[in-house]
C-alpha positions in Angstrom: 137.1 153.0 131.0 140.8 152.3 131.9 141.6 148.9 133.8 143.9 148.6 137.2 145.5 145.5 137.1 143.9 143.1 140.1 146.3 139.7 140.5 144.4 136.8 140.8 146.9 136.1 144.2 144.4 138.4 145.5 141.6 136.2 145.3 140.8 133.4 148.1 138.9 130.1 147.2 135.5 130.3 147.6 132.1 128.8 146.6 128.9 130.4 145.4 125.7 130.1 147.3 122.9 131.5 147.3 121.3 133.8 144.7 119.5 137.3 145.2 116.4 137.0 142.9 113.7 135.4 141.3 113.1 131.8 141.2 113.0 130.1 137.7 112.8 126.4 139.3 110.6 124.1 138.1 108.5 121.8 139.9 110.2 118.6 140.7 109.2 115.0 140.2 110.4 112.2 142.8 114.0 112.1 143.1 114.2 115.1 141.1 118.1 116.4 141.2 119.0 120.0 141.0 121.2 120.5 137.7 124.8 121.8 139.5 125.1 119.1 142.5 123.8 115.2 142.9 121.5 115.6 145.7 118.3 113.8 145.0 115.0 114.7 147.4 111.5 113.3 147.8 109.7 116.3 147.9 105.8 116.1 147.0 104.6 119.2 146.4 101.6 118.3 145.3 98.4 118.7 147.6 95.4 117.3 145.3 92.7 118.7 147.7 94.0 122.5 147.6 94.3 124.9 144.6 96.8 125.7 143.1 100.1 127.6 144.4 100.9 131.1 143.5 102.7 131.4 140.4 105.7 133.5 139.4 106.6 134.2 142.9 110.2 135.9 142.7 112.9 137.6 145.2 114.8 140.8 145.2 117.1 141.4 147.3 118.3 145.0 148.6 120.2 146.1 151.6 118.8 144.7 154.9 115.7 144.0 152.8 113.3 141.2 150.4 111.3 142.3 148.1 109.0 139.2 147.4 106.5 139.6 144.1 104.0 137.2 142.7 101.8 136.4 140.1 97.7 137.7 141.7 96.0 134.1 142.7 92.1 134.3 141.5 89.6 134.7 143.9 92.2 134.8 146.8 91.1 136.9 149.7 94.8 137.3 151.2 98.2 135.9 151.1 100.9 134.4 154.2 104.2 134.6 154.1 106.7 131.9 155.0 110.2 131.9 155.7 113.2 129.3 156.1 117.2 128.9 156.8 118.8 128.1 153.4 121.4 125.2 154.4 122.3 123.9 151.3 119.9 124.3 148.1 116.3 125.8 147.8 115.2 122.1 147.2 117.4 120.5 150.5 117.0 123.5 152.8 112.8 123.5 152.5 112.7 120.0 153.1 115.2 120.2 156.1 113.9 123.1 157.9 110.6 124.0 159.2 109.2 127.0 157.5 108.5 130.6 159.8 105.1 132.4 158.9 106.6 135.7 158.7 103.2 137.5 157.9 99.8 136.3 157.1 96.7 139.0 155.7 98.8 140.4 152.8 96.4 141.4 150.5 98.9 142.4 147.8 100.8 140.5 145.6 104.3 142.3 147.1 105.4 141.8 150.6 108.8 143.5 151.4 110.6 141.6 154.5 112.7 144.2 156.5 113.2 141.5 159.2 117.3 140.4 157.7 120.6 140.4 158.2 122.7 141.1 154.9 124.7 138.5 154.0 122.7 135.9 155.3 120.6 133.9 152.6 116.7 133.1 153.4 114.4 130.9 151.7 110.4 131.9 150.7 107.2 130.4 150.2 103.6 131.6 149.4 100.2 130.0 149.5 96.7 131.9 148.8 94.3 132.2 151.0 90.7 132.2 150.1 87.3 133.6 151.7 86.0 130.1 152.9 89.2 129.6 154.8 91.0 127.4 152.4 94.7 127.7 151.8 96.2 126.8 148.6 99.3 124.5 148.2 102.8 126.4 149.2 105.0 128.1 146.1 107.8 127.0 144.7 110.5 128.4 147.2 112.3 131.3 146.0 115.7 132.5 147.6 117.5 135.9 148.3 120.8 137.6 150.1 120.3 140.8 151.3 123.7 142.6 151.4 124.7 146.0 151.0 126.7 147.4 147.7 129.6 149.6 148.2 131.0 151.9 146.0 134.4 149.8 145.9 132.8 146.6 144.3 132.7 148.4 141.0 136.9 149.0 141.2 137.1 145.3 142.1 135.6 142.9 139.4 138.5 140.8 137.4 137.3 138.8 133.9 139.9 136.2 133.3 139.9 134.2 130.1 140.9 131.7 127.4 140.3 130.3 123.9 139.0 126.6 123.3 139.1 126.9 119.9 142.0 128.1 117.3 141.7 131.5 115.4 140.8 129.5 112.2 138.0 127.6 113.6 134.3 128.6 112.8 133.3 127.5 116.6 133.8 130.6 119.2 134.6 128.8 122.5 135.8 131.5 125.4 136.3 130.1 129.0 135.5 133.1 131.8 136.5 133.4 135.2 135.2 136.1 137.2 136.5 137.2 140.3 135.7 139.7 143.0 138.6 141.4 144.6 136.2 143.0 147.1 135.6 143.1 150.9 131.6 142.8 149.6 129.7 140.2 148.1 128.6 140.8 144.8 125.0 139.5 142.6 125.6 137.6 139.6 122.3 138.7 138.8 124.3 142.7 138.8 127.0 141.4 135.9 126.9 141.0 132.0 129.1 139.8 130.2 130.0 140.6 126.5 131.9 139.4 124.0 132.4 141.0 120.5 133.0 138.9 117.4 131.9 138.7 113.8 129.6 136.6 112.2 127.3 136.6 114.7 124.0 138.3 112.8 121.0 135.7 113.4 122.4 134.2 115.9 120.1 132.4 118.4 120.4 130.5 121.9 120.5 127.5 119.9 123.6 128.2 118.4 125.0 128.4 122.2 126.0 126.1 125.0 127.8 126.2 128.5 129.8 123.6 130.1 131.5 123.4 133.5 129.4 126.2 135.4 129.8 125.4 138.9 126.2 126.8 139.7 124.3 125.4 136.8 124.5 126.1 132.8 120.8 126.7 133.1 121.3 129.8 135.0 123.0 131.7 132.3 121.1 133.3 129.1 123.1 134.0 126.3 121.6 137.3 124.1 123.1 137.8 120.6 122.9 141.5 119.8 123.8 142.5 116.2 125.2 145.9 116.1 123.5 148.3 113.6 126.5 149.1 111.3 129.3 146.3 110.5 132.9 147.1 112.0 136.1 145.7 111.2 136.1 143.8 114.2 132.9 143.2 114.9 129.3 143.0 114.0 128.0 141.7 116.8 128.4 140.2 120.5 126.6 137.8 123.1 125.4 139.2 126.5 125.7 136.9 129.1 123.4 137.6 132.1 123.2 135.2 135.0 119.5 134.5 136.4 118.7 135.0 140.5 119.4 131.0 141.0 123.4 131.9 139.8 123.8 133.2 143.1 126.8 135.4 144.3 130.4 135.8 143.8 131.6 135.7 147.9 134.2 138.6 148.7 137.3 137.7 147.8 136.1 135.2 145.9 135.0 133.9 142.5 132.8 131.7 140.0 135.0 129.5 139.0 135.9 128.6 134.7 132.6 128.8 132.7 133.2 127.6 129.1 130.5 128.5 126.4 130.5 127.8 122.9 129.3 129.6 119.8 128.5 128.0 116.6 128.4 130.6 113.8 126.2 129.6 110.9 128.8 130.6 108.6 131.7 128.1 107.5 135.0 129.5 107.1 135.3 132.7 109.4 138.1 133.3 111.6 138.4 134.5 114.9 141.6 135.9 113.7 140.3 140.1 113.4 137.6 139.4 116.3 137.5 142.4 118.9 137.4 140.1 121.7 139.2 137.2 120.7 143.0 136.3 122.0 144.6 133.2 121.4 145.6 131.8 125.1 144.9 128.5 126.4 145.6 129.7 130.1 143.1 131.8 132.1 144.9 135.9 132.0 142.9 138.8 132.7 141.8 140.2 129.2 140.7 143.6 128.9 138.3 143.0 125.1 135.4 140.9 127.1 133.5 143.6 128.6 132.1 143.4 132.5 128.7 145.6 133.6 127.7 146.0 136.9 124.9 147.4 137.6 124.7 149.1 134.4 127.7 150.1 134.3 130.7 149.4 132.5 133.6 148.0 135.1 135.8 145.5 133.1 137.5 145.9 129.9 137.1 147.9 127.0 134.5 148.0 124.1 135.6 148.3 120.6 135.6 152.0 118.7 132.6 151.6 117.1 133.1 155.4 115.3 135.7 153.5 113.4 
């Protein structure tokens, strides 16, 4: 696909908040501090005398709609529902804000909440209820923005980029800005990210690490995918996907620099002949790192691989 040059004058400051899927927290201790900010809370979400929560509770977000799912609690006759104003974080805004039962009786282990606005983010919990009346502890929170997706938000994602490292070095270090030039908000969750290289053939998410994501390195999964014949340029490349708790890129807006590094197994390989590799230490837009949204291919250019 060709690329339209978008100026990065076009894109306003802006923060990400919020996320539009699953929850992968983990239970918190005392104090416990989310990863991408300092605030601490005193949140005990332990309830000794009640079972235990609902597991693997997740949100997906659609157009003026929730999709919550979990994980099917034994012996639990029904389900409730609970909803809150996200202020801050998941962790802040539960403790801040009294929760809403939104629906009680669900029987399923799927309620879909038609009952938002898009663009506004809402916070979730779930508890079990059982025949004798008892009600298990509450979830982890989960949190989601509804928002609808126009067609223009896939003519209007911008990768910037630049190298940490020198062409000669056997450490891959890329810094990635993403921006969205777009009247709409867009999912992280919707984008991947990949890079082509060589000398990447069994790689594994130990040979990676992020530094300086502004919504937490622990919402990014790096997947190495070696490509079934070897090109000149490449013989593999790293997906980047961002988990529901990355949240969204604001309209107009954008994440911020992300750096990642890659250490190849190999000593002695160059960057020099890699596909997606460009010797810059400012942030340009650079057309070799491909951008999918939504399955699609919106950003960039992959290399030929019939060559």
């Amino acid at each position: 696909m060709g690329n339209k040059s978008k100026k990065a004058s076009l894109i306003l400051a802006a923060t990400i908040l919020g996320t539009t899927a699953g929850s992968f927290l983990v239970a918190p201790s005392v104090n416990a501090a989310i990863e991408s900010n300092v605030v601490k809370n005193d949140i005990n979400w332990d309830t000794p005398s009640a079972p235990a929560a609902p597991s693997q509770v997740n949100a997906r977000a659609g157009s003026e709609q929730v999709v919550l799912t979990w994980a099917p609690a034994d012996n639990a006759k029904s389900y409730n529902v609970r909803r809150y104003n996200v202020v801050n974080n998941t962790y802040d805004s539960f403790k801040a804000n009294e929760t809403t039962v939104l629906t009680t009786g669900v029987t399923d282990a799927v309620y879909t909440d038609t009952s938002v606005t898009n663009g506004q983010i809402y916070g979730y919990v779930v508890n079990a209820v059982y025949g004798d009346g008892q009600m298990s502890q509450l979830s982890m929170p989960v949190i989601a923005t509804p928002m609808a997706m126009s067609g223009n938000v896939k003519d209007s994602i911008v990768l910037q980029y630049k190298s940490g490292t020198t062409a000669g070095s056997n450490s891959i270090q890329p810094t990635f800005n993403i921006m969205n030039t777009s009247g709409t908000p867009v999912n992280l969750s919707d984008i991947r990210v990949r890079y082509y290289f060589n000398g990447g053939k069994d790689l594994t998410a130990k040979n990676f690490s992020a530094s300086n994501v502004s919504f937490g390195s622990r919402n990014i999964e790096p997947n190495f995918v070696s490509l079934e014949k070897t090109y000149a340029q490449a013989d593999s490349y790293i997906e980047l996907l961002f988990n529901a708790e990355a949240g969204i890129i604001r309209a107009g807006g954008e994440t911020g620099p992300m750096t990642f590094t890659i250490q190849k197994n190999q000593s002695g390989s160059s960057q020099a002949n890699d596909y997606s590799y460009k010797d810059t230490s400012e942030l340009t837009e650079w057309n070799k790192v491909a951008v999918y949204y939504q399955g699609d291919l919106v950003w960039g250019t992959e290399p030929d691989l019939n060559n």
